[in-house]
N, C-alpha and C positions, 0 to 999 in steps of 0.2 A: 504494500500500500504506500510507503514511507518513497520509495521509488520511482512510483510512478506520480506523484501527487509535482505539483510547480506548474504547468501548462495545461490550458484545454484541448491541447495535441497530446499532452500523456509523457512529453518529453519534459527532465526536469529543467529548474530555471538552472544556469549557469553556475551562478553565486552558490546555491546550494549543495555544489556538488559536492564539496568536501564538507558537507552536513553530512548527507546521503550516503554516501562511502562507508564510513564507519564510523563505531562511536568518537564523539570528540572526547579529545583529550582532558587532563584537569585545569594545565595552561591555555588551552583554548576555551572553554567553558570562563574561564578567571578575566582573560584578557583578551582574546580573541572572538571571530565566530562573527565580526562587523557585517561585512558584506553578506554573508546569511541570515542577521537579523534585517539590513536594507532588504532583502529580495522578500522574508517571510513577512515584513510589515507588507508592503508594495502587492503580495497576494491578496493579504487581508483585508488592503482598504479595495482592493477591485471588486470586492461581490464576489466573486467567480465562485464556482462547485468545490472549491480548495481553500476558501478563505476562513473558513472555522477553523479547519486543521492546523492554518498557517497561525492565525492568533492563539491558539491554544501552546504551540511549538515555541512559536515567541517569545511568552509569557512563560514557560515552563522555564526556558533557556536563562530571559530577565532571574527570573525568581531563583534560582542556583547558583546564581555567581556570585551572590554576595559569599553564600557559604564556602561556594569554591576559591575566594580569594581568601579568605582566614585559611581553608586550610591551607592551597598553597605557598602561606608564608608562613604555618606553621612546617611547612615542611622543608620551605628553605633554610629558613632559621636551624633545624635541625640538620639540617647537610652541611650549615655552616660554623655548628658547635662539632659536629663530629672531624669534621677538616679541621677545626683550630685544635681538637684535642690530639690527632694524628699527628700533628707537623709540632705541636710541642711536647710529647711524649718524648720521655728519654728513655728510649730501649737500656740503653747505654748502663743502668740504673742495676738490672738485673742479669748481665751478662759480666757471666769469668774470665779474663780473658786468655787465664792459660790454659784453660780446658776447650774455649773456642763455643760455649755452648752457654744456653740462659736457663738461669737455679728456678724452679716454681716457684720460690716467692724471698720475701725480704725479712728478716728478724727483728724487728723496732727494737726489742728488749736490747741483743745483744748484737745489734750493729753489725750484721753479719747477712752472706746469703745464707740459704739453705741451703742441706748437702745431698739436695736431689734436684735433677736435673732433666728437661726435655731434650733428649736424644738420639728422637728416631723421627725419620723424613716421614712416615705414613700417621701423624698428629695432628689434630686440627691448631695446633701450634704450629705448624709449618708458616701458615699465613702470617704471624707475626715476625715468625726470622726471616718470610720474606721481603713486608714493608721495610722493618728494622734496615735492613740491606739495603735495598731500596733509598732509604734515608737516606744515608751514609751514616747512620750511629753504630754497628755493625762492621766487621769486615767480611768482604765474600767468603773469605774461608770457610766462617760458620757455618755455610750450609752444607759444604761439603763433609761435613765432620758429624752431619745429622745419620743416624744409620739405614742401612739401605738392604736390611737383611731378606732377603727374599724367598720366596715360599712354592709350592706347587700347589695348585687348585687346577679344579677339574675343566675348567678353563684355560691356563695356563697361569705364568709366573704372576704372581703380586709380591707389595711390600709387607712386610710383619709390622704388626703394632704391638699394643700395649695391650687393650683389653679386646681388637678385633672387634668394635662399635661400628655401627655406618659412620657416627658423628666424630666419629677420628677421620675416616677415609674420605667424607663427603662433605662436611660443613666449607671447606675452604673451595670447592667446585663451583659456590654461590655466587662469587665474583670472580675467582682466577680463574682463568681460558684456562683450556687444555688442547695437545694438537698432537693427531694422529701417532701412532706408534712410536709414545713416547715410555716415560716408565712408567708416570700420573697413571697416565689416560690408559695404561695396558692393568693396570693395579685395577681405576674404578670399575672396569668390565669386568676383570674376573672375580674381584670380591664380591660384585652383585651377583654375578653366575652362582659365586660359592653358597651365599644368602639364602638365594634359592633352592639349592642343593641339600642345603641343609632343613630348611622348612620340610621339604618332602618329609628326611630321612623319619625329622621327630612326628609326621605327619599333622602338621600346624602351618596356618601360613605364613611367611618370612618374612621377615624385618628384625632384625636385633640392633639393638643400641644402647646406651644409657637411658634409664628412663625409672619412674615411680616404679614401684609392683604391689601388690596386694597384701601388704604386712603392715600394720599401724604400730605407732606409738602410745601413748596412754593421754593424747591428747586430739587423738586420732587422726592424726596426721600422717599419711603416706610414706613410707622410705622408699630411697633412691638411693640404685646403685647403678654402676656400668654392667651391661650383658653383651657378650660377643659370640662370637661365631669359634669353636675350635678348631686348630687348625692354622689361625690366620694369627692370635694375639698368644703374650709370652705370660698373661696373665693364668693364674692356676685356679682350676675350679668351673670352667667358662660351659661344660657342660653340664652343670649341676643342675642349671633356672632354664627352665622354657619361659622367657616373655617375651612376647612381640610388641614392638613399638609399632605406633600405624609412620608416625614422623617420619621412621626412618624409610616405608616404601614412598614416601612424596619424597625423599631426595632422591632415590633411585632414580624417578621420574628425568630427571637428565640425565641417566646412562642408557635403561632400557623400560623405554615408556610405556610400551607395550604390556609386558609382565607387572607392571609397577600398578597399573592398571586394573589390570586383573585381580592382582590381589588386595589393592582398595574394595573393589566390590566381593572377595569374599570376606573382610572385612567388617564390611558394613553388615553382610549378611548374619556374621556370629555377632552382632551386636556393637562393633567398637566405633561409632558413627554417633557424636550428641547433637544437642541444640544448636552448638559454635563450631562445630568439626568437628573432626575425631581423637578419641579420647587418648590420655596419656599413654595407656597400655593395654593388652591383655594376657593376663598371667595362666599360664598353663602346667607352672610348677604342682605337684600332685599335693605336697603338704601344705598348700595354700589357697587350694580350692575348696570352697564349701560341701559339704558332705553332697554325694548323689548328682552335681555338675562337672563340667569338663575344662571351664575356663571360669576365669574370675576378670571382669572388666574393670579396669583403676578408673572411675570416673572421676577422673581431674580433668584441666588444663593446662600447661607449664606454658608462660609467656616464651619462653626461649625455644621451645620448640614449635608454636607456633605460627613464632617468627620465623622460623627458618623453614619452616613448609609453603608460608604465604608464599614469599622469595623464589623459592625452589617452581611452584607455580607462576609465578610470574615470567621468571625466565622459560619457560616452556612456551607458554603463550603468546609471550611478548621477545620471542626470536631471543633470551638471550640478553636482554636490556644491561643487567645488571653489571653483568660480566662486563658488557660496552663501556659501560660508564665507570669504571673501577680502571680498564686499560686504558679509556683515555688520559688518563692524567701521566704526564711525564715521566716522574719520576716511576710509576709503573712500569710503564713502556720501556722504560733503561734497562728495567732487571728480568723481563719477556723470557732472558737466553736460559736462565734456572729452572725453571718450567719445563724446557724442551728437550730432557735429559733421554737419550735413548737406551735401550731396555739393553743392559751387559748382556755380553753372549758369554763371557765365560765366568761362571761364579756358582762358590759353590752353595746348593740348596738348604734353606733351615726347617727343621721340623719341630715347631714349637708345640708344645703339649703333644707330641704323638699319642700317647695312651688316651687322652681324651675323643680323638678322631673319632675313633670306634665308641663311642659313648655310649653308657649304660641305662636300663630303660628306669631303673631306680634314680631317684635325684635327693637333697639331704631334705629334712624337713627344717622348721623354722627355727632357730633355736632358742631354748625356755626361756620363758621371757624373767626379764633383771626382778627379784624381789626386795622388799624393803624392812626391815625386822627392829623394831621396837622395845626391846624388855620393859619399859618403863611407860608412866605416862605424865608425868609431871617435869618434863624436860624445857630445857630455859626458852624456847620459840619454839610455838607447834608445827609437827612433820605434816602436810596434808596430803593427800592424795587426793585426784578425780574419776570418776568414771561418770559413762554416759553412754545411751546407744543414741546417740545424735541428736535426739528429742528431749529426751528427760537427762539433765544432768546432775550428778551432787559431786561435793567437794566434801572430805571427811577428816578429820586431825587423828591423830593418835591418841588424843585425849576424847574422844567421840564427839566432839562439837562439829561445827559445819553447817551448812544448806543446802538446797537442792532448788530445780531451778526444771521450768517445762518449758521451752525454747525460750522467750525472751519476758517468761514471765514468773515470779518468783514465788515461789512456796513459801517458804520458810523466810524468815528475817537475820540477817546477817550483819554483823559491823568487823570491819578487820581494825582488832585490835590484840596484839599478838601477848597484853599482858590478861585477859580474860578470853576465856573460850567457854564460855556457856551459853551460845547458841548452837540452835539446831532443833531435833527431834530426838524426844528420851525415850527409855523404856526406863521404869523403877522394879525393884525386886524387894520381898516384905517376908522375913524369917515372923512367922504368925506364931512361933511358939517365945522367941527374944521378943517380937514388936522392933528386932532391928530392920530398917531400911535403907537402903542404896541403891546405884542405878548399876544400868547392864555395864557399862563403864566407865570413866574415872569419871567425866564430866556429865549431870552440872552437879552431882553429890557429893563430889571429890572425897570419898569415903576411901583411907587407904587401904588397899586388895592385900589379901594373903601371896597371889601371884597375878599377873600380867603377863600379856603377851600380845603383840599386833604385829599383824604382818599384811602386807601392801601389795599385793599383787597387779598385775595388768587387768584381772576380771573381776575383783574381788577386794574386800579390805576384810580381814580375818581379826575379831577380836575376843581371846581367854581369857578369863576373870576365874582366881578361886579366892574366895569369901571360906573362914572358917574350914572346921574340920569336914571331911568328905563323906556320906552317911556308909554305914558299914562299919567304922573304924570305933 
């Protein structure tokens, strides 16, 4: 309709063409798009069989730009914090220079790096020792001295990583080009061939990376670790966890879009698809699955992963963009030749985790969770503990005081103050032959016990009282 719509010939007006074409841009929208609002007014005021559509089109277009111009200067603004923070960034800050490599981090206390180190080329660290280089804060050496231990996959050779994540192998593909039968670009193929390979084996669909999985904390908060592929990282244990990240088949999508594809929509089919995308993970680990299912979905979202699947679709879409705009800048383009390393022919093979290859259909289960033990209850600041199944919460002290709480509405009355603890909910207990009374615990009777004892678990807060002699005795 949008098409054919401009003349009562059917052909469109000129001006429109680059309406017509495709969507406009957000800089066209913001600042452009002139000569297509002249031609769509110029229909509207003619009367014609097209001049609804044309005022309607107009008016839509007016009405958008003001938002379109906030955001595109919120988004310049933001291109022009992350260039000022890039060109004054001192690499320079966390690199040794006699080992030729950069320490993960800096020791404030004790004025020191740290004595561990990023050292191997297959890192989503690569991209910083590349800018760093780039810079000149850096000398080139350093790359070379990144490791380049190489693997067989059923594909052929890749690089070995650390934990064999996609988001070691693939986060830096976001912007760095890659070019044909290089060592990159021969890595990102076969480690997604392997991905895949591996999905069959454990019969689950593939993607592995860092990501949440299905184990909380006592505040109910997800943990996150890395999960990789065996085989590929030097990390031990890597075939313990079946989780699939969805994340990591959207970066695949710029190696093998096709497959990447496919397994979105089985994906989506076992559930990993929410409101906002799709979810942090699905865990297939067996001691973490709920009784009588086969998978456990992490309904999260992690901004960082997100981010980089938005990206990853973008550059799909849009040929690539990102990539464009990262090598155009100079000093990028200086350091192109790092990139373009070709794949050794004579080197000898590593076999990290061999025993894991062959992975076993057993995995570990969770392990017991941290308890917290108490002998006493009159201790100088009360210990508290929470529990909650998401809806009903309470908070409980070792001295039995505390509240409880139905999502944002509250049961119980509570003041925190750590030199009384006699709020909460009591039980009293009444020896009817004494007339002595006291409560299930110390608090609010503070009656001192013959023995105590509390213990704090992840599901539970466990509290012993003995009062007096034991009957029998």
């Amino acid at each position: 309709m949008l098409a054919g719509a401009g003349t009562h010939s059917g052909e469109p007006v000129p001006a429109l063409a680059p309406l017509l074409a495709h969507v406009p841009s957000l800089v066209g929208l913001a600042e452009g798009l002139s000569d297509a609002l002249e031609a769509l007014d110029a229909m509207s005021d003619s009367g014609g069989s097209d001049a609804a559509w044309a005022a309607r089109m107009a008016a839509g277009i007016r009405g958008a730009r003001a938002e379109a111009v906030t955001l595109l200067a919120r988004l310049r603004l933001s291109a022009d914090i992350s260039r000022e923070m890039w060109e004054h960034t001192d690499f320079a800050m966390l690199f040794d220079e006699h080992r030729l490599l950069f320490s993960i981090g800096f020791n404030t206390a004790e004025g020191r790096l740290d004595d561990s180190y990023y050292d191997m080329l297959a890192s989503e660290c690569r991209l910083a020792s590349f800018l760093a280089i780039a810079k000149g804060d850096v000398p080139q050496e350093h790359w070379f001295r990144l490791g380049r231990a190489v693997t067989r996959t059923e594909g052929g050779a890749a690089l070995v990583s650390w934990s064999a994540s996609m988001f070691e192998y693939l986060m830096p593909l976001l912007v760095m080009k890659t070019w044909p039968e290089t060592l990159l670009d021969r890595t990102y193929t076969n480690v997604v061939r392997r991905q895949i390979q591996y999905g069959r084996q454990r019969g689950v669909p593939w993607g592995v990376s860092e990501s949440a999985f299905n184990a909380k904390d006592v505040e109910l908060t997800y943990q996150y670790q890395a999960f990789g592929v065996p085989g590929l990282g030097l990390k031990r244990g890597l075939s313990a966890d079946v989780v699939i990240a969805p994340y990591a088949t959207v970066l695949a999508l710029m190696v093998a879009p096709r497959d990447a594809l496919s397994n979105l929509e089985t994906l989506t089919r076992q559930g990993g698809e929410g409101w906002y995308g799709y979810y942090e993970a699905i865990d297939y680990t067996p001691g973490r699955v709920p009784a009588g299912k086969e998978r456990a979905v992490v309904k999260a979202y992690m901004a960082h992963h997100q981010g980089m699947s938005m990206l990853s679709l973008g550059n799909m879409l849009c040929g690539y963009r990102m990539q464009d705009r990262f090598h155009a800048d100079p000093l990028v383009t200086s350091a192109e030749l790092l990139l373009q390393e070709r794949v050794p022919r004579r080197v000898q093979v590593a076999q990290p985790r061999a025993e894991e290859v062959e992975f076993v259909r057993s995995v570990r289960e969770v392990p017991p969770p941290v308890t917290r033990a108490y002998p006493l209850a009159n201790t100088p600041v009360p210990a508290t503990h929470f529990l909650s199944n998401g809806s009903y919460s309470v908070m409980v002290t070792n001295a039995g005081g505390g509240y409880s709480r139905w999502r944002d509405r509250t049961v119980t009355r509570y003041r925190e103050d750590i030199t009384r603890d006699c709020w909460g909910t009591f039980f009293y207990l009444k020896d009817v032959e004494s007339g002595r009374v006291w409560s299930a615990a110390y608090q609010p009777s503070v009656a001192e016990p013959d023995d105590y004892h509390v213990t704090f678990s992840a599901d539970r807060a466990d509290f012993r009282r003995m009062d007096g002699e034991p009957y029998g005795r």
